[in-house]
C-alpha positions as CSV (number, residue, x, y, z in Angstrom):
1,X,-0.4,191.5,194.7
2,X,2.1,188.8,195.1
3,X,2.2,189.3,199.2
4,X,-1.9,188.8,199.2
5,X,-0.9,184.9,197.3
6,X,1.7,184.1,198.9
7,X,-0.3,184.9,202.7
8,X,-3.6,183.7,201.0
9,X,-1.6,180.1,199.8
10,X,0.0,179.7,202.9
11,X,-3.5,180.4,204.8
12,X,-5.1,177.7,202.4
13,X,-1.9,175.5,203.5
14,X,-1.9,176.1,206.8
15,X,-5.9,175.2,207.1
16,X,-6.1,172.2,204.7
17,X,-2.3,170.7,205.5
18,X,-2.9,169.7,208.9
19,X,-3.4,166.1,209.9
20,X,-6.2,164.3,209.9
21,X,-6.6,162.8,213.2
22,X,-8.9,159.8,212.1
23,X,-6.1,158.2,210.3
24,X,-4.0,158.5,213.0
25,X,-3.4,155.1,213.9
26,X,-4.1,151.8,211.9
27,X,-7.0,151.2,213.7
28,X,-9.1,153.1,211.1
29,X,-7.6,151.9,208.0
30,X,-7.7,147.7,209.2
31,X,-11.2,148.3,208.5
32,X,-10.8,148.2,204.6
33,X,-6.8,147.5,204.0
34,X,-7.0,144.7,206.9
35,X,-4.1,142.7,204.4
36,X,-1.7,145.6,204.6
37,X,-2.3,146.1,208.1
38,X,-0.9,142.3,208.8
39,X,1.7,142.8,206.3
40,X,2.8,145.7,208.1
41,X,2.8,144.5,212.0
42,X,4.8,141.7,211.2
43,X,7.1,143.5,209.0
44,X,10.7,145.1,210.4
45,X,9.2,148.4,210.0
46,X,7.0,147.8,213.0
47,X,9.5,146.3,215.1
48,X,12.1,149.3,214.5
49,X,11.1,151.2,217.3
50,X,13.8,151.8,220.4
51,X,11.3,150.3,222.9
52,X,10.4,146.5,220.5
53,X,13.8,146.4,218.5
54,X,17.2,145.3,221.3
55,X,19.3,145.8,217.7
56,X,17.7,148.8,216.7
57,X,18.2,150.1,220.5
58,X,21.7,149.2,220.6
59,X,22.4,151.0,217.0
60,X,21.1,154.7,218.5
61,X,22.9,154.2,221.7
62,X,26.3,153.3,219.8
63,X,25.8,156.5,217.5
64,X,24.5,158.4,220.6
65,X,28.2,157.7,222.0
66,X,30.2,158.0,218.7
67,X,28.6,161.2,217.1
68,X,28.5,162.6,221.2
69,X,25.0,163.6,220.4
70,X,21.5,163.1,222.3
71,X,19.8,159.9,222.0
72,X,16.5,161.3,221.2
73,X,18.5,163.1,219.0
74,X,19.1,160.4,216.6
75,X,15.3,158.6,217.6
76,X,13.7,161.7,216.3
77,X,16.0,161.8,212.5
78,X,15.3,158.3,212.2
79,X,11.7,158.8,213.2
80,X,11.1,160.7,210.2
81,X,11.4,157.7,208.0
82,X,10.2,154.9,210.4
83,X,7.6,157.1,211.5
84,X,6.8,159.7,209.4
85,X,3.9,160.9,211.4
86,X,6.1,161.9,213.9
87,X,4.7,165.2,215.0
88,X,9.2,166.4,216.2
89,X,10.7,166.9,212.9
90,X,14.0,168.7,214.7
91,X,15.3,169.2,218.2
92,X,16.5,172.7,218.9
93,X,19.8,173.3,220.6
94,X,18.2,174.0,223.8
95,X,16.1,170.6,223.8
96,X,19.6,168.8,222.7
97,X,21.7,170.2,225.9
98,X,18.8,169.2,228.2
99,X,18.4,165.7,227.1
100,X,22.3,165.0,227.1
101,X,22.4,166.3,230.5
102,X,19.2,163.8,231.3
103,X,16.7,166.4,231.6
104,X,13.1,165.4,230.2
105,X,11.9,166.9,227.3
106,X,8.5,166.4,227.3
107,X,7.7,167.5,223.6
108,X,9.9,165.2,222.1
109,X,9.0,162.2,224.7
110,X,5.4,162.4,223.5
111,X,6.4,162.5,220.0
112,X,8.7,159.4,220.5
113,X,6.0,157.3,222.2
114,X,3.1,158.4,220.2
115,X,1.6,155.3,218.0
């Protein structure tokens, strides 16, 4: 009896968890929460992206070199708080040697330029 809740919670999970892709950019919510849309674009949290931020860029590449690790690496664990919607949560080890060896991966470049 417990297997049938457990696969019957984690069906409910699966099917009601996912994300809704109308709020997936700001777009949609500016409509009614215009103020905390302005708030937000002109707040550090918006700039703190490797491609708007030259400080923010220059902190991943020094801890790229130090901790010898990827660079999308450390763009995809500080993604999780800067952009929580970030669909990468991890890189696996594969994905880590092929980007340090300058190899595309093109799961975690969409995840890194998505809005």
């Amino acid at each position: 009896m417990k297997r049938v809740a457990a696969i019957f919670l984690v069906s409910v999970l699966t099917l009601y968890g996912s994300t809704n892709l109308k709020f997936l950019t700001a777009d949609t919510c500016k409509n009614c929460h215009a103020w905390v849309v302005k708030g937000w674009k002109s707040s550090w949290h918006a700039k703190s992206h490797y491609t708007k931020d030259p400080l923010y860029r220059s902190v991943l590449e020094y801890m790229a070199k130090k901790t010898h690790s990827p660079l999308e690496s450390l763009q995809i664990r500080c993604a999780q708080c800067h952009n929580p919607r970030t669909s990468v949560k991890k890189m696996s080890d594969d994905e880590q040697f092929a980007a340090k060896f300058g190899m595309g991966v093109e799961r975690v470049e969409k995840a890194l330029d998505a809005p």
